[in-house]
C-alpha positions in Angstrom: -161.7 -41.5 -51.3 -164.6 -43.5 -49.4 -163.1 -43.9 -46.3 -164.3 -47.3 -44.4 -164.0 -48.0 -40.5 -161.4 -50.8 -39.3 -161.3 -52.8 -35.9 -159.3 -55.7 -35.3 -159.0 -57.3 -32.0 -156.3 -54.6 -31.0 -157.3 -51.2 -32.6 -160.6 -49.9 -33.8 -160.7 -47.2 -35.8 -164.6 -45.5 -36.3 -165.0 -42.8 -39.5 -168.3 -43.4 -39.8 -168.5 -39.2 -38.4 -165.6 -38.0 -40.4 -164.4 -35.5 -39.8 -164.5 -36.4 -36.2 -162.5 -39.7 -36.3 -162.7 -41.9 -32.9 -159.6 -44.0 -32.7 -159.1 -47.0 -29.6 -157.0 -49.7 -28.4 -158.0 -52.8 -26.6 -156.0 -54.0 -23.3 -154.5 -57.1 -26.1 -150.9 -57.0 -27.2 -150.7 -56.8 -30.8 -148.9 -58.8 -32.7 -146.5 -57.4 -35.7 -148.8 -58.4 -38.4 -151.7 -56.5 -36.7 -149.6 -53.2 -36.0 -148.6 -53.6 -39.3 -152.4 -53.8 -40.6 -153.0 -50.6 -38.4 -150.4 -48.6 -40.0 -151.9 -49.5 -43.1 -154.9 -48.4 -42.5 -153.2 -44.7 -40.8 -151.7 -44.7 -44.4 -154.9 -44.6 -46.3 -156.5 -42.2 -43.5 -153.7 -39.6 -43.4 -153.9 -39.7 -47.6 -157.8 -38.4 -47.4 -158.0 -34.9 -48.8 -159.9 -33.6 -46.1 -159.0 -31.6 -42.9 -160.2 -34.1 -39.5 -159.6 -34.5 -36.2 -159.0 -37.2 -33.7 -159.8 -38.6 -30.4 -157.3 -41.6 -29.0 -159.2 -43.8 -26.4 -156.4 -45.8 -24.4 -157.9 -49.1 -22.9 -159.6 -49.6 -19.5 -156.4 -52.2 -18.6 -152.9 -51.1 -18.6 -150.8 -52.1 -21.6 -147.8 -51.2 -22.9 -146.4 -52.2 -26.3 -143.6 -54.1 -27.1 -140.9 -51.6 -27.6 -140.2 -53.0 -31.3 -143.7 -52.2 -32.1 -143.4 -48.8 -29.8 -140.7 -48.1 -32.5 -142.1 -49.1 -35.9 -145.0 -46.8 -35.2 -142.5 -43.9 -34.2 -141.0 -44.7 -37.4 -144.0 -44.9 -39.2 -144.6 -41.2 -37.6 -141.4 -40.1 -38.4 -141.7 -41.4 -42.6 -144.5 -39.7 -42.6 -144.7 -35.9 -41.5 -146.3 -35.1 -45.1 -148.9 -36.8 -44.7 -150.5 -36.5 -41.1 -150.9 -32.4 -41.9 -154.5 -32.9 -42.8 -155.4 -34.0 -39.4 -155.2 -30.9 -37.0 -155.6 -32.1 -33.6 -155.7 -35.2 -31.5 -157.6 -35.3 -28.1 -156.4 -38.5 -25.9 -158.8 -39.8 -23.5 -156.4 -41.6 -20.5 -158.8 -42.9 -17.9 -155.9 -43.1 -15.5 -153.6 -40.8 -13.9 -150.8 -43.7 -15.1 -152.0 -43.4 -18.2 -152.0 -39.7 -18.6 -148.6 -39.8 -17.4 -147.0 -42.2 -19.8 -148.5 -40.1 -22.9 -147.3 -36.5 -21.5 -143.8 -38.5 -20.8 -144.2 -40.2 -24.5 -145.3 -36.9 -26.0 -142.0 -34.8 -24.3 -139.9 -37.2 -26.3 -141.9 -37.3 -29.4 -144.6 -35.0 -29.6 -147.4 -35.7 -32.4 -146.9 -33.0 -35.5 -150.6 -31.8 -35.0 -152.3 -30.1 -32.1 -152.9 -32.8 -29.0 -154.5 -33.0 -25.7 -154.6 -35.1 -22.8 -157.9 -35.4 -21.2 -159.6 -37.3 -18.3 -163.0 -37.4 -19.9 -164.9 -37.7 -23.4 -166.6 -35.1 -23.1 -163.9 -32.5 -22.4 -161.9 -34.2 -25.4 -165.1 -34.2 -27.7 -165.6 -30.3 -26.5 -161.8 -29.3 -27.2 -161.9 -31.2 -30.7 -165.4 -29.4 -31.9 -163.2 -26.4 -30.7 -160.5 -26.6 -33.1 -162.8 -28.1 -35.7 -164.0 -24.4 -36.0 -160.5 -22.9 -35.7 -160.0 -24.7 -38.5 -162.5 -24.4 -40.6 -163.5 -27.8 -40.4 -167.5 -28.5 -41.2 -169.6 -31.4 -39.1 -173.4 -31.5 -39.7 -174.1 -30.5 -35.8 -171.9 -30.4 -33.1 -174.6 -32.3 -31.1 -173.8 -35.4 -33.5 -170.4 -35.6 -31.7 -171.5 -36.2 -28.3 -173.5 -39.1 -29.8 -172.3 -42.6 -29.5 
């Protein structure tokens, strides 16, 4: 399955180095249809055959969702355990100490079913993530190609 990037003016999500899968959010509340359109697009990610990994970029300004839409992706999480085993670790990238808060708080309530990290720094999240692309036997044409923007 030819997997194509998506960005709308909420979430971009770039697989143009899959297996190494950049994922971000913008400081914009989403609206329903877009988290819907997101979840959408998870849908057809998760169902590649292929083992990947993923780094989680949260945005330079504070946001937090609306709590429906908090829920409908914890939903969305919770429908579908099956499916999210082919990606074996997240890295998350909080540029603030608020930030990196919230998602260890989020994460004690509702951890994500693969391997995750919180991180201060891309590099250190990049690093990690080549890490357990080897644990896991997961192939990238040079690890220098991941530091690349």
């Amino acid at each position: 399955m030819e997997l194509e990037n998506y960005e709308s003016d909420t979430f971009q999500v770039d697989v143009s180095k899959f297996p190494f899968v950049r994922m971000a959010s913008s400081s914009i509340q989403p609206t329903s249809q877009q988290v819907d359109s997101y979840l959408e697009y998870l849908d057809k990610l998760h169902l590649h055959s292929d083992s990947f990994v993923i780094m989680s970029e949260t945005p330079k300004k504070m946001i937090i969702l609306k709590a429906e839409h908090r829920i409908k992706i914890g939903n969305w999480m919770k429908e579908n355990k099956e499916k999210i085993i082919n990606c074996k670790a997240m890295a998350f990238i909080a540029s603030s100490v608020l930030y990196k808060v919230i998602l260890q708080g989020i994460f004690l309530i509702q951890p994500p079913l693969n391997e995750y990290k919180v991180f201060k720094s891309e590099k250190e999240a990049t690093e990690w993530l080549h890490q357990k692309m080897k644990e896991n036997n997961i192939s990238f044409s040079s690890s220098s190609d991941l530091l690349d923007n």
